[in-house]
C-alpha positions as a printed NumPy array, in Angstrom:
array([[-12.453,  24.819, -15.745],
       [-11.032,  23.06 , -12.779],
       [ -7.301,  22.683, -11.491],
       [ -5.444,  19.631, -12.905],
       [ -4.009,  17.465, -10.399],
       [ -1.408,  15.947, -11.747],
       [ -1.288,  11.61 , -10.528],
       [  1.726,   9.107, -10.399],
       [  0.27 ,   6.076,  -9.629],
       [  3.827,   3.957,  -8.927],
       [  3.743,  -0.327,  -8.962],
       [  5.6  ,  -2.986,  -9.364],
       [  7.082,  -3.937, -12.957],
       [  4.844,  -7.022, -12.56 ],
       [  1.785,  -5.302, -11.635],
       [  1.852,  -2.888, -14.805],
       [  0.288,  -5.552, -17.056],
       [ -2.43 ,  -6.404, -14.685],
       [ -3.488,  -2.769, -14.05 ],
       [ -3.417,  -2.03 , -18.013],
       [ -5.056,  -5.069, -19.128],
       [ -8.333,  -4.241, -16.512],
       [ -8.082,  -0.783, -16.565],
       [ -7.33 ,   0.945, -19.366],
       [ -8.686,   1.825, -22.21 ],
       [ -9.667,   3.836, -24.802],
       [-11.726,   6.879, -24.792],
       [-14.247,   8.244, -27.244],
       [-11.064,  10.407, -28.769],
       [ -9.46 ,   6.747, -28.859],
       [ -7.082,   8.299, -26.075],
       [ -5.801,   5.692, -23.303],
       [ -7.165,   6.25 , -20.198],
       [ -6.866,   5.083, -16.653],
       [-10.347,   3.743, -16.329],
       [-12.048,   4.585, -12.71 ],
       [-15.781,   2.817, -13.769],
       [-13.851,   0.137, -14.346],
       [-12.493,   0.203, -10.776],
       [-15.659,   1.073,  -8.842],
       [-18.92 ,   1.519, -11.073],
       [-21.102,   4.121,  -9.885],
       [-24.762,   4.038, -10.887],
       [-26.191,   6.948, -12.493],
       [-27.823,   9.458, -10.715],
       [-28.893,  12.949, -11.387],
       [-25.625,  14.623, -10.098],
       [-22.746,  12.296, -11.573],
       [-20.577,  15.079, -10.534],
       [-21.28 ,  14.761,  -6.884],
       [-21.508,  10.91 ,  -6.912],
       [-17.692,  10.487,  -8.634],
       [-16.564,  13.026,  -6.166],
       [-17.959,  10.945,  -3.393],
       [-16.518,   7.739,  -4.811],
       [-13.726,   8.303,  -6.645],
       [-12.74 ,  11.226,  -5.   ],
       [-13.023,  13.068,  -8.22 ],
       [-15.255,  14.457, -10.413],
       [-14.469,  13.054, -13.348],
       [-12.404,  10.271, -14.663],
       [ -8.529,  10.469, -15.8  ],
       [ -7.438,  12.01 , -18.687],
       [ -4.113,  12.997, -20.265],
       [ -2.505,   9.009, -19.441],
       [  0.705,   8.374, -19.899],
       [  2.696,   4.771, -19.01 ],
       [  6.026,   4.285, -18.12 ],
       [  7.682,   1.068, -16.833],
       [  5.956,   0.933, -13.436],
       [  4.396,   3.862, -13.208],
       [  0.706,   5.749, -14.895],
       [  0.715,   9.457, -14.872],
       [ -2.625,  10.812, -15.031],
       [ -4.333,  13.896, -14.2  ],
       [ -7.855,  14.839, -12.27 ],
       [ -9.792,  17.812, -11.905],
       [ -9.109,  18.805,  -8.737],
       [ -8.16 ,  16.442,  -6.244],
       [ -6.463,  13.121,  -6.233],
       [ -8.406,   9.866,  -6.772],
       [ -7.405,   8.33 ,  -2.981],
       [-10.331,   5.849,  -3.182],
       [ -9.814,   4.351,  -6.223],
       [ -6.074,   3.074,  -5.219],
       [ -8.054,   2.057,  -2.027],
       [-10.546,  -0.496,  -4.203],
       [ -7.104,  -1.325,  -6.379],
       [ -5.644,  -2.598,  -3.39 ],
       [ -9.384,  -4.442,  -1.741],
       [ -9.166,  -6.486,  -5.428],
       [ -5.688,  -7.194,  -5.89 ],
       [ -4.621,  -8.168,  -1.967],
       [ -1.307,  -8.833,  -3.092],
       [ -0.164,  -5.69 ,  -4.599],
       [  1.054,  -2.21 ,  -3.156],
       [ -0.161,   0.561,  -5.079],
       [  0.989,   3.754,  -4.256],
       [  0.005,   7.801,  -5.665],
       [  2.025,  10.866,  -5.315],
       [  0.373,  13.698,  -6.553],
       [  0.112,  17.498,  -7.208],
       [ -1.918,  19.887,  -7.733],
       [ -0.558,  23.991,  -8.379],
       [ -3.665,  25.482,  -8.407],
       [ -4.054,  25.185,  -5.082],
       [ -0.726,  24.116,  -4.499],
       [ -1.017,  20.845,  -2.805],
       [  1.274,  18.208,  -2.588],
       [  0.611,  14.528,  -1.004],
       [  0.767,  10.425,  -1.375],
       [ -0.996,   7.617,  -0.24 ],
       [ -0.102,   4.224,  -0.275],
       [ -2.861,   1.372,  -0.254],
       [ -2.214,  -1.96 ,   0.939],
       [ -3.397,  -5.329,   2.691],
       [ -2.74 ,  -6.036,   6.469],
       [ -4.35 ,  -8.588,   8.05 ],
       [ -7.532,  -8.313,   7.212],
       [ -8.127,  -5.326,   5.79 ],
       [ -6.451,  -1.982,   3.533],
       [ -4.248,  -0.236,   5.253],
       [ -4.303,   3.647,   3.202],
       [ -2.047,   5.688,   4.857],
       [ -2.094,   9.223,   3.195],
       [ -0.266,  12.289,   3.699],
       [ -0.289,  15.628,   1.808],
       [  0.518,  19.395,   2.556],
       [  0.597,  22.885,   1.435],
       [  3.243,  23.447,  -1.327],
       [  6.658,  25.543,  -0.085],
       [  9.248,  26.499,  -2.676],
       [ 11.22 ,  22.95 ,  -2.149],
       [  8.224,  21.26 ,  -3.721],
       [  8.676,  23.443,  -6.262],
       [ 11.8  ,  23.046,  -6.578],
       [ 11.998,  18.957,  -6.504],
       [  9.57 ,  19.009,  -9.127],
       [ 11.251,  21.109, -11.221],
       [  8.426,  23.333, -11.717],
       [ 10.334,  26.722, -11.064]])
């Protein structure tokens, strides 16, 4: 069983509509989810687990969506999904997406923030150990 991290992936109002019309949808349960294969396609192989990880940064794809004004909350096993809001941001050059995230397992905390400049993304990423103010701010004690 792994360790949820728990995903806020925060946009514009405007870019909501884009990112659920091309990347959500509905799983076998006929749950919403946020939609990684539909971001970056990986090609099957005989250790999907390992090639997600590699790609996606995870090991599986989301689960548990929920969708708020400008903002998906998601979770992952494990880790957050850094490359995926890279690939967001290399097909939508216009848009800023960034993800705070959280994992207590572990007890991580971090962002990253994935946008165009000049010719290329810019991810700029940050994340630490958890400390009893992280606790705190997110109201988890």
């Amino acid at each position: 069983m792994p360790n949820h991290c728990c995903n806020f992936l925060i946009m514009s109002e405007a870019t909501l509509p884009i990112i659920l019309q091309n990347y959500v949808r509905r799983d076998e349960k006929r749950q919403k989810i946020f939609d990684f294969e539909r971001i970056m396609p990986i090609e099957e192989v005989p250790d999907m687990e390992v090639e997600r990880q590699d790609k996606w940064g995870t090991k599986w794809n989301s689960y548990g969506l929920s969708i708020g004004a400008s903002i998906l909350e998601f979770y992952t096993a494990w880790t957050p999904p850094i490359p995926i809001i890279k690939k967001l941001a290399e097909l939508h050059k216009d848009l800023v997406f960034r993800l705070e995230y959280y994992e207590l397992g572990i007890a991580f905390r971090g962002n990253a923030t994935a946008r165009w400049k000049g010719d290329e993304v810019l991810l700029e990423e940050n994340n630490w150990n958890m400390t009893e103010k992280d606790f705190k701010e997110l109201e988890l004690c």
